[in-house]
N, CA, C and O atoms as a Tripos MOL2 file, in Angstrom:
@<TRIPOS>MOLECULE
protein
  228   227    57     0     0
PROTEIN
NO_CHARGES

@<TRIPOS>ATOM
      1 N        -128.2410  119.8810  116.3240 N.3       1 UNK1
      2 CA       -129.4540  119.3470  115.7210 C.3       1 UNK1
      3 C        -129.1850  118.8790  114.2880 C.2       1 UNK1
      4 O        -129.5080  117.7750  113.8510 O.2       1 UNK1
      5 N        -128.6810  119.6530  113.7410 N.am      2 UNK2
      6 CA       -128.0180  119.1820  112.0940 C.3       2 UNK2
      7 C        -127.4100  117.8150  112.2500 C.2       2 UNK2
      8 O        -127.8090  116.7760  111.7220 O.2       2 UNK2
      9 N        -126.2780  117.9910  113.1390 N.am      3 UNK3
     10 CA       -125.7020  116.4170  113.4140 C.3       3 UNK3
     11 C        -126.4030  115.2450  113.5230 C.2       3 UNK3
     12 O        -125.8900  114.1770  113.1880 O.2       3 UNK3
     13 N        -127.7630  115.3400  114.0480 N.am      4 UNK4
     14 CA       -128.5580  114.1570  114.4080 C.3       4 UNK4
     15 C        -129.0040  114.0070  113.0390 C.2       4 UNK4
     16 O        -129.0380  112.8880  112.5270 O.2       4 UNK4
     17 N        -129.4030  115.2130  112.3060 N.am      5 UNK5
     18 CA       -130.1410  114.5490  111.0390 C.3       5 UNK5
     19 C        -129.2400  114.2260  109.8600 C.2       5 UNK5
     20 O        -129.7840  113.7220  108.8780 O.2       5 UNK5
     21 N        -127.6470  114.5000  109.8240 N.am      6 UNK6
     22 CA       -127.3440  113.8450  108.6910 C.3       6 UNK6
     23 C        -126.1340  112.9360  109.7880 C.2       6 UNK6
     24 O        -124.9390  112.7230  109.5820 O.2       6 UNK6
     25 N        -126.6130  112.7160  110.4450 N.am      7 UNK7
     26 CA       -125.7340  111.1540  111.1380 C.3       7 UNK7
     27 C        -127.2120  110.0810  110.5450 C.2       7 UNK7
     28 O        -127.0220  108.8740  110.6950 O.2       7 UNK7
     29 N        -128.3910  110.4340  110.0060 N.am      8 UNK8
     30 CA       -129.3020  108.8620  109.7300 C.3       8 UNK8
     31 C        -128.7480  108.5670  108.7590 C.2       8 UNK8
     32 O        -128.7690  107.3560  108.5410 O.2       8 UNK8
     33 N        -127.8740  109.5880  107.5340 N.am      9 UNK9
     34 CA       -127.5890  109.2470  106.1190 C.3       9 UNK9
     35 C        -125.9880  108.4390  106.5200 C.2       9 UNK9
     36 O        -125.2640  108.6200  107.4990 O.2       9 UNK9
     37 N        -125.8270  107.5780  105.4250 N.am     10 UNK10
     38 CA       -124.6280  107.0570  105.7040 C.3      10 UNK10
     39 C        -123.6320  107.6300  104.5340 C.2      10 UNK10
     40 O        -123.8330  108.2050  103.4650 O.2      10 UNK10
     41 N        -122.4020  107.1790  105.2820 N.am     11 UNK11
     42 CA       -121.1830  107.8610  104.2550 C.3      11 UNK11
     43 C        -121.2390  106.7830  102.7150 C.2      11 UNK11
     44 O        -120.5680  107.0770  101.7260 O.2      11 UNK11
     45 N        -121.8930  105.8930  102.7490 N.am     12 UNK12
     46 CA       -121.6170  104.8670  101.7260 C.3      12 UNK12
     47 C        -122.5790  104.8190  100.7840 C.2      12 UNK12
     48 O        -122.7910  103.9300   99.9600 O.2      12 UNK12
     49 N        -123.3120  106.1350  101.0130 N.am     13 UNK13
     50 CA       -124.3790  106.1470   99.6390 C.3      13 UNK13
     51 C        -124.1270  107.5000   99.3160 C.2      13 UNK13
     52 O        -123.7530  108.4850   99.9530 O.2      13 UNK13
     53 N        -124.4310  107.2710   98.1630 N.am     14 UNK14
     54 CA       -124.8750  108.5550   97.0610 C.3      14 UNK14
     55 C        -126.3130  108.7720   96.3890 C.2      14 UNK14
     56 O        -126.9760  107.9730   95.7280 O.2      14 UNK14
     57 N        -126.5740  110.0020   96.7310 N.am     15 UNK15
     58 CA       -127.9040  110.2390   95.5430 C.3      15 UNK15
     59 C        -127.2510  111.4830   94.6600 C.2      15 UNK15
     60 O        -126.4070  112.3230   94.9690 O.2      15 UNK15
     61 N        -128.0750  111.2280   93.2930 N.am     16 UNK16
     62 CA       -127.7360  112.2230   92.0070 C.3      16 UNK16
     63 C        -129.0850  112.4110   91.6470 C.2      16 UNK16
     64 O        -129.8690  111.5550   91.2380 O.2      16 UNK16
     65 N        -129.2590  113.4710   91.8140 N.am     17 UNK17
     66 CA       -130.3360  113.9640   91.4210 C.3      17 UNK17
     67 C        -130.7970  114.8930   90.3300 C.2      17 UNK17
     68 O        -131.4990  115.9040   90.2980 O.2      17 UNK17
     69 N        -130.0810  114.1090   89.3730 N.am     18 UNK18
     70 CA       -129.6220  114.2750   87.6470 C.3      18 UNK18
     71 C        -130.8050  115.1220   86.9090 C.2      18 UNK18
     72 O        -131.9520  115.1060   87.3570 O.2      18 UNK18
     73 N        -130.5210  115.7030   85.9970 N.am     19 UNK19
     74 CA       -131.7860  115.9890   85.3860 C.3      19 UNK19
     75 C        -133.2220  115.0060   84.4410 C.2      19 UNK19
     76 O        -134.4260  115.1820   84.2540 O.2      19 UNK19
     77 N        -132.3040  114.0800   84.1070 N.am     20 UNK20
     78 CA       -133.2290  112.8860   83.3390 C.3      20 UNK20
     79 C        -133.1550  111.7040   84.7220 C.2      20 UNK20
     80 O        -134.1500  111.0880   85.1020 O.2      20 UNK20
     81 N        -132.4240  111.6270   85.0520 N.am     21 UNK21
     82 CA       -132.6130  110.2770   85.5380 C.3      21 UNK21
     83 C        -131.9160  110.6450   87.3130 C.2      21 UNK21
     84 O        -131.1030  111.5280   87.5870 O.2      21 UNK21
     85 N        -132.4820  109.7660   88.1640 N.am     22 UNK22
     86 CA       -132.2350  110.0610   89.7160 C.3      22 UNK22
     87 C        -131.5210  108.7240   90.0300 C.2      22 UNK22
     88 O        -132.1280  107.7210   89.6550 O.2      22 UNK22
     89 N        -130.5350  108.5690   90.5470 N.am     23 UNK23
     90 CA       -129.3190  107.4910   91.0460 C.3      23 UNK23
     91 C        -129.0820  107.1660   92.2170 C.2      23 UNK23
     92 O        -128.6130  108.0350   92.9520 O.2      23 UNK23
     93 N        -129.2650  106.1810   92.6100 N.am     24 UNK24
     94 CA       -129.1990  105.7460   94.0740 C.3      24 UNK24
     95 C        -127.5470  105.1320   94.0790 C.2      24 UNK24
     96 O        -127.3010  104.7490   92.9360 O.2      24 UNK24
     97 N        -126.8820  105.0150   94.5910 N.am     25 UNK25
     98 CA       -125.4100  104.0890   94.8160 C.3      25 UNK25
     99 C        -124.7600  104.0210   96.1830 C.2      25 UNK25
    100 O        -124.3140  104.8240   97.0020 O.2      25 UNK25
    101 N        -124.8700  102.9990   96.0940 N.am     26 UNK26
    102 CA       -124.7510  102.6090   97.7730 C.3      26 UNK26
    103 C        -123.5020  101.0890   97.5100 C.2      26 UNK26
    104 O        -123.4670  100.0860   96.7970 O.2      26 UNK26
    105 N        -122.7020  101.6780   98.4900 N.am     27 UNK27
    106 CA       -121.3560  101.2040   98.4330 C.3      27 UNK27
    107 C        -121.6760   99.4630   98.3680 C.2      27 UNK27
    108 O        -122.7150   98.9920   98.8300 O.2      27 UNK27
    109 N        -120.6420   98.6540   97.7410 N.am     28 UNK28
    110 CA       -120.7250   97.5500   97.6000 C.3      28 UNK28
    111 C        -122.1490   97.1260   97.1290 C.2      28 UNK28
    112 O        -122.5410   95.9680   97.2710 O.2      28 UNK28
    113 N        -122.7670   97.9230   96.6680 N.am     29 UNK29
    114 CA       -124.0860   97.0160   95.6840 C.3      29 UNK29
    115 C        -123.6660   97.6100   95.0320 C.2      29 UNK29
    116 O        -123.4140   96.7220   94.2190 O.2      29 UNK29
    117 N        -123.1810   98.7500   94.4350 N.am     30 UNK30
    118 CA       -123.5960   99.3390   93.1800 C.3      30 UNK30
    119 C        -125.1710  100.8670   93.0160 C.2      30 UNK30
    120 O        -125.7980  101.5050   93.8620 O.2      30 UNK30
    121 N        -125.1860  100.8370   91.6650 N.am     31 UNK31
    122 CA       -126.5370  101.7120   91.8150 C.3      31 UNK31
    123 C        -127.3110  100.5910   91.9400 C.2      31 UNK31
    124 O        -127.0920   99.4790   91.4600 O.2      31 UNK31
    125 N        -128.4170  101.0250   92.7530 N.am     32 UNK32
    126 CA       -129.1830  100.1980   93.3480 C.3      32 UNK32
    127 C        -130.9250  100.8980   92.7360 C.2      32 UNK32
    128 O        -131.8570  100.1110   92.5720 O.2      32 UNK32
    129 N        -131.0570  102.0660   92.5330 N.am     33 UNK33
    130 CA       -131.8030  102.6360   92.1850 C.3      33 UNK33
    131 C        -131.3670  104.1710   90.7580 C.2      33 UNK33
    132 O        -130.5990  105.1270   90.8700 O.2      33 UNK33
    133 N        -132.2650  103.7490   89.5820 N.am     34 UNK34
    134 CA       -132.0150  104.5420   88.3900 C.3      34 UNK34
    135 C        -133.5800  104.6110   87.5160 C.2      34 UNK34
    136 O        -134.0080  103.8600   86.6410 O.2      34 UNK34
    137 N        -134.0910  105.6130   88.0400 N.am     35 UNK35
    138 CA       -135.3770  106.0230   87.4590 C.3      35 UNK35
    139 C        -135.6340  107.4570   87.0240 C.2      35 UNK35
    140 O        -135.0410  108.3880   87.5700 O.2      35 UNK35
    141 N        -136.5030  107.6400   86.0560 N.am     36 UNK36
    142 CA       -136.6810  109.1050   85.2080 C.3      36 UNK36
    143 C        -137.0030  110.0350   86.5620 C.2      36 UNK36
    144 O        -137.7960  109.7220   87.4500 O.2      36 UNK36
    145 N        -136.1670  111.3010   86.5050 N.am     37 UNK37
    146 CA       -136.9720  112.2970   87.3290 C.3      37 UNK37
    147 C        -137.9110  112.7640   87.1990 C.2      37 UNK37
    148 O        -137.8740  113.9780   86.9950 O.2      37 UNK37
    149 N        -139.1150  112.1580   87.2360 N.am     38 UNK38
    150 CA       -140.7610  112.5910   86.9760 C.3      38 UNK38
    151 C        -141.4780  112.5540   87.8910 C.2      38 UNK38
    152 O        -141.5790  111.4560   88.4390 O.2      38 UNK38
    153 N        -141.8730  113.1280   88.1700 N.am     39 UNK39
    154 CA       -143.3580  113.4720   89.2400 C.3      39 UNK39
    155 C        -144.8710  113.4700   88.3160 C.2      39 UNK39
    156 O        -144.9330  114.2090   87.3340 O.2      39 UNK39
    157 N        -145.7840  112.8090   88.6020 N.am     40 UNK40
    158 CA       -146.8100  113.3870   87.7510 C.3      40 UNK40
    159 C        -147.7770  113.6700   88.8040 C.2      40 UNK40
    160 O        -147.7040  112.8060   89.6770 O.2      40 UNK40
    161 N        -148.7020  114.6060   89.0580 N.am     41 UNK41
    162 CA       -149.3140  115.2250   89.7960 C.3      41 UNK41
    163 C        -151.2250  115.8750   89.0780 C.2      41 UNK41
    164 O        -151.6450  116.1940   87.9650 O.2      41 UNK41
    165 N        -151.6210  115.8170   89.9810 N.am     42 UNK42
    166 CA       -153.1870  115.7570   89.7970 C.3      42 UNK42
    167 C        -153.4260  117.0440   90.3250 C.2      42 UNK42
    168 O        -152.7490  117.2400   91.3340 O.2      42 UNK42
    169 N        -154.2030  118.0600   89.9760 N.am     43 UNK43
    170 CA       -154.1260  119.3880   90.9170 C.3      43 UNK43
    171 C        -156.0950  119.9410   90.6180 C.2      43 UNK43
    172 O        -156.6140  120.6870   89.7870 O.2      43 UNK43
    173 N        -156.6870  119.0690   91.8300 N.am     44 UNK44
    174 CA       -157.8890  119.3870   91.8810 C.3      44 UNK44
    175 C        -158.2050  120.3710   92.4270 C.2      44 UNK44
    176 O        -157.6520  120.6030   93.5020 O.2      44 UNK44
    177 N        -158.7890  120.9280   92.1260 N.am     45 UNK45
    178 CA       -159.2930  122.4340   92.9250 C.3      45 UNK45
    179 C        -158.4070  122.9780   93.7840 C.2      45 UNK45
    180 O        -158.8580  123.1880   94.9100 O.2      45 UNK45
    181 N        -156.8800  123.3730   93.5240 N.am     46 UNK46
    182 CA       -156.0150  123.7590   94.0380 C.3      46 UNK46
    183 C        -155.6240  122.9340   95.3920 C.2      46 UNK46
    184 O        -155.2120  123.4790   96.4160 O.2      46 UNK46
    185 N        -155.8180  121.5500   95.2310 N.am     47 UNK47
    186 CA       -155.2590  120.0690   95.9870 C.3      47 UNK47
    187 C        -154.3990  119.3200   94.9820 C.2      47 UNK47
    188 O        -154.8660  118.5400   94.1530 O.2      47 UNK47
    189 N        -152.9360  119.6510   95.1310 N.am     48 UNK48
    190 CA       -152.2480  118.6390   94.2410 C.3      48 UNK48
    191 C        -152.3190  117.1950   94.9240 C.2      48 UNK48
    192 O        -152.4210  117.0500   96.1420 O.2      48 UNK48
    193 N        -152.2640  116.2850   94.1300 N.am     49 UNK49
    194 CA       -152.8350  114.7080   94.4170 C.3      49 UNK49
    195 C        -151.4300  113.8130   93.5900 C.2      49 UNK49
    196 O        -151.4120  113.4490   92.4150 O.2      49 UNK49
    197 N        -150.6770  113.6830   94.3080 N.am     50 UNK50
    198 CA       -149.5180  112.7560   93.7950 C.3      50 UNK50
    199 C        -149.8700  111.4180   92.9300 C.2      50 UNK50
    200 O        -150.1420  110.3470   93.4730 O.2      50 UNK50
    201 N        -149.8360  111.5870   91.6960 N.am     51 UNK51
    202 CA       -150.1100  110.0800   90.4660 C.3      51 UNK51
    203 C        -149.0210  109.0450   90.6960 C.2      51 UNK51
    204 O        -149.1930  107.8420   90.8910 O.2      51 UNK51
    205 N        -147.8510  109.7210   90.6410 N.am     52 UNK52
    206 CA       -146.8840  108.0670   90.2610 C.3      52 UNK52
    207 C        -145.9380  109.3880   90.2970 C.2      52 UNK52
    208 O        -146.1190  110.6060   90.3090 O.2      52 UNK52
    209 N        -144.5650  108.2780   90.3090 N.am     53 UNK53
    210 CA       -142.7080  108.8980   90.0390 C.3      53 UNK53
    211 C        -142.1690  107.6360   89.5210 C.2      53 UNK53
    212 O        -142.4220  106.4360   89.6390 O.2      53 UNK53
    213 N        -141.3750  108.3370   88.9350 N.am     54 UNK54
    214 CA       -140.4450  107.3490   88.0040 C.3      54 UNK54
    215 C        -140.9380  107.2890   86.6690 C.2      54 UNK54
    216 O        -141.3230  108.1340   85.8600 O.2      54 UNK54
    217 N        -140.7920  105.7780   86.6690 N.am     55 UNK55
    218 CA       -141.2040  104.8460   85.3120 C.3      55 UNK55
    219 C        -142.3240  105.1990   85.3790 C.2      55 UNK55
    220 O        -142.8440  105.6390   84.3540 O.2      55 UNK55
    221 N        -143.0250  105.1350   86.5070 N.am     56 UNK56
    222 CA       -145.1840  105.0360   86.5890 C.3      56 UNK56
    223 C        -144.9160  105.7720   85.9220 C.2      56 UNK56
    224 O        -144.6880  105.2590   84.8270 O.2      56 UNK56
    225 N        -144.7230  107.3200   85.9160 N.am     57 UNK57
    226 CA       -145.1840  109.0370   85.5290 C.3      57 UNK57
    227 C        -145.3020  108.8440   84.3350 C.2      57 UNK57
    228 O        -145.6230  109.7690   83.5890 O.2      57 UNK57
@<TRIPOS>BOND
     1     1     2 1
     2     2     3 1
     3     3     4 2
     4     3     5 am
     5     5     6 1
     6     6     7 1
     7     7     8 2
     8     7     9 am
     9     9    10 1
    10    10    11 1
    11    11    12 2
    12    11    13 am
    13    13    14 1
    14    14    15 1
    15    15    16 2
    16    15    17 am
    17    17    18 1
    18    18    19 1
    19    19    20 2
    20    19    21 am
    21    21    22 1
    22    22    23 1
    23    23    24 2
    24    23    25 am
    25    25    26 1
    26    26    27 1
    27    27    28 2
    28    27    29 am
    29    29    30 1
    30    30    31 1
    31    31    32 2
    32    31    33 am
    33    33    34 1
    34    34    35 1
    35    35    36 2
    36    35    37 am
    37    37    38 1
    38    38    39 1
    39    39    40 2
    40    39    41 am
    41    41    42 1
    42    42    43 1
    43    43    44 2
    44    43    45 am
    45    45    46 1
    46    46    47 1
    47    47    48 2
    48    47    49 am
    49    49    50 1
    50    50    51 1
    51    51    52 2
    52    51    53 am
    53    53    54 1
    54    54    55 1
    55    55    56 2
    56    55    57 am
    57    57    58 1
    58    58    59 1
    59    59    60 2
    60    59    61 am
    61    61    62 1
    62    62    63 1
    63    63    64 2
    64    63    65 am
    65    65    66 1
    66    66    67 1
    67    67    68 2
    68    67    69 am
    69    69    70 1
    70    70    71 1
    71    71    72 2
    72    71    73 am
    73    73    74 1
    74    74    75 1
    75    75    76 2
    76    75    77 am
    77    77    78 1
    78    78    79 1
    79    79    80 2
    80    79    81 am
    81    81    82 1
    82    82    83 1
    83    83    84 2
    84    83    85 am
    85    85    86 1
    86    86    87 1
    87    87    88 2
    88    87    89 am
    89    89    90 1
    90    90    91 1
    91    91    92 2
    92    91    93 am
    93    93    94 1
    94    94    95 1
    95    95    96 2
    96    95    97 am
    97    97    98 1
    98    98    99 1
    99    99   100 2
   100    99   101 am
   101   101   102 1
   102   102   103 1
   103   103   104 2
   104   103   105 am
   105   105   106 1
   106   106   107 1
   107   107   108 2
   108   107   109 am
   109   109   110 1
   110   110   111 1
   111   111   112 2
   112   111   113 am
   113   113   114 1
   114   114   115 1
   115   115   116 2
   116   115   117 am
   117   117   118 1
   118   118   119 1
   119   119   120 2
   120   119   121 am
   121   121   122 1
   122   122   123 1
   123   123   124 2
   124   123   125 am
   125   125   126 1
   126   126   127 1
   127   127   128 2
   128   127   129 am
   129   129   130 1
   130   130   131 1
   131   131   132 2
   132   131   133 am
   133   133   134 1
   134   134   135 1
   135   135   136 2
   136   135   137 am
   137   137   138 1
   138   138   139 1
   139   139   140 2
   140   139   141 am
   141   141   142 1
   142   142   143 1
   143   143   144 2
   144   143   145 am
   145   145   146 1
   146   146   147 1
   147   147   148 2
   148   147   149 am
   149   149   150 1
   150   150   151 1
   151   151   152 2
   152   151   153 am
   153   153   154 1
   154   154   155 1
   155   155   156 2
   156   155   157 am
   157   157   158 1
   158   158   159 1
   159   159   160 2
   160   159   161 am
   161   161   162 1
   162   162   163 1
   163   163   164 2
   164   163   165 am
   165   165   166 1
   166   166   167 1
   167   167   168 2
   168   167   169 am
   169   169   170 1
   170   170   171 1
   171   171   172 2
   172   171   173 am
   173   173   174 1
   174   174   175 1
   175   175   176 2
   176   175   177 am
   177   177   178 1
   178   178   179 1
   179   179   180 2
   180   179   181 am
   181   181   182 1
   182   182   183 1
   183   183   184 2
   184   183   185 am
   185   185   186 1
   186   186   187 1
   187   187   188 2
   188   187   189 am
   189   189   190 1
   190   190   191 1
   191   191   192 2
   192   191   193 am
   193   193   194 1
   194   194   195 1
   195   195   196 2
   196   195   197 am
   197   197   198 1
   198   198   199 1
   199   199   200 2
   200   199   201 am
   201   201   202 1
   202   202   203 1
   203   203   204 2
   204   203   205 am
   205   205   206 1
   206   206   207 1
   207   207   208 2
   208   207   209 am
   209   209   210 1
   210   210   211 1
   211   211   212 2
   212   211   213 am
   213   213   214 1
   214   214   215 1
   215   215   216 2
   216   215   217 am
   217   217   218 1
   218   218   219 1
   219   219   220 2
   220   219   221 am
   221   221   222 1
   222   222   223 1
   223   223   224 2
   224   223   225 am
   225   225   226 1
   226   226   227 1
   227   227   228 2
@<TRIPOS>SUBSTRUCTURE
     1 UNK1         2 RESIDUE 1 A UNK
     2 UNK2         6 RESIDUE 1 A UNK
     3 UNK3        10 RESIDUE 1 A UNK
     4 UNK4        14 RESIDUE 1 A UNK
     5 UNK5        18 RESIDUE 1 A UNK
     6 UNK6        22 RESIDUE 1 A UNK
     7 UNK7        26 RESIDUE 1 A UNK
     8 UNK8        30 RESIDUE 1 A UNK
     9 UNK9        34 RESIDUE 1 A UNK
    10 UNK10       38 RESIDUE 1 A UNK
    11 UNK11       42 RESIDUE 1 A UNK
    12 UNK12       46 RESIDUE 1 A UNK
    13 UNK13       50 RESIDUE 1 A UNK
    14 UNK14       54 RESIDUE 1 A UNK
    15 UNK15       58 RESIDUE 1 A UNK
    16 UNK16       62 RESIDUE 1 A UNK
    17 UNK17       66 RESIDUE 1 A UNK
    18 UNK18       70 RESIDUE 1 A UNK
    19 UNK19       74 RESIDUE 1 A UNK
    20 UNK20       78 RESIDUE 1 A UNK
    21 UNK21       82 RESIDUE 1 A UNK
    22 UNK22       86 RESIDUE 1 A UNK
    23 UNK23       90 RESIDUE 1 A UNK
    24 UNK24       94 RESIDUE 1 A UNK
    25 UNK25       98 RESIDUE 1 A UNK
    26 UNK26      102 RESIDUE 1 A UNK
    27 UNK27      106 RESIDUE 1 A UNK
    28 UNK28      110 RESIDUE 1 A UNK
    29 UNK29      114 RESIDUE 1 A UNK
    30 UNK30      118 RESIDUE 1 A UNK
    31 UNK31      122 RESIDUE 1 A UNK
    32 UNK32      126 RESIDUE 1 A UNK
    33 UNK33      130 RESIDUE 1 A UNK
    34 UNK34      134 RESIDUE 1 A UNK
    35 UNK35      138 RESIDUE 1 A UNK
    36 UNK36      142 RESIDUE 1 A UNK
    37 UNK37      146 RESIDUE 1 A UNK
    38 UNK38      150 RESIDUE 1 A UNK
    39 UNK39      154 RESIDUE 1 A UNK
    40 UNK40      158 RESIDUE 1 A UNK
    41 UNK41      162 RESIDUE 1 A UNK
    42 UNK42      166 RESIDUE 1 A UNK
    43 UNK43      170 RESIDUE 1 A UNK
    44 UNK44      174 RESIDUE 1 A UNK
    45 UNK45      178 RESIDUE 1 A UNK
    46 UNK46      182 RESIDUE 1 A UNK
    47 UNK47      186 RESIDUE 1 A UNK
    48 UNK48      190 RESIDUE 1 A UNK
    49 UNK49      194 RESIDUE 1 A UNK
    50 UNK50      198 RESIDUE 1 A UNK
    51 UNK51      202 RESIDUE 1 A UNK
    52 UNK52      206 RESIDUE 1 A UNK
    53 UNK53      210 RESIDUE 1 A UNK
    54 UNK54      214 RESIDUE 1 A UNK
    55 UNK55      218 RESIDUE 1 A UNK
    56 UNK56      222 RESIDUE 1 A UNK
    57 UNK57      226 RESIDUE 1 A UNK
């Protein structure tokens, strides 16, 4: 069962999941994705409500 789920990821990318900043790199493009690790979150009456990630946050 493990096998099926990391056979969808391919060998030709990377994620970094840095403390300031999150990195996408995927072979022959380059980083393709480089945005702040931010979440900003709304927490109504004990319902968190997802605002934005990244740059939005």
């Amino acid at each position: 069962m493990l096998d099926n789920f990391l056979g969808m990821f391919s060998a030709d990318m990377a994620i970094d999941l840095g403390t300031a900043n999150t990195l996408v790199y995927v072979k022959g493009r380059g980083i393709v994705l480089n945005e702040p690790s931010v979440v900003a979150i709304f927490n109504n009456s004990g319902r968190n409500q997802l605002l934005a990630v990244g740059d939005e946050a």
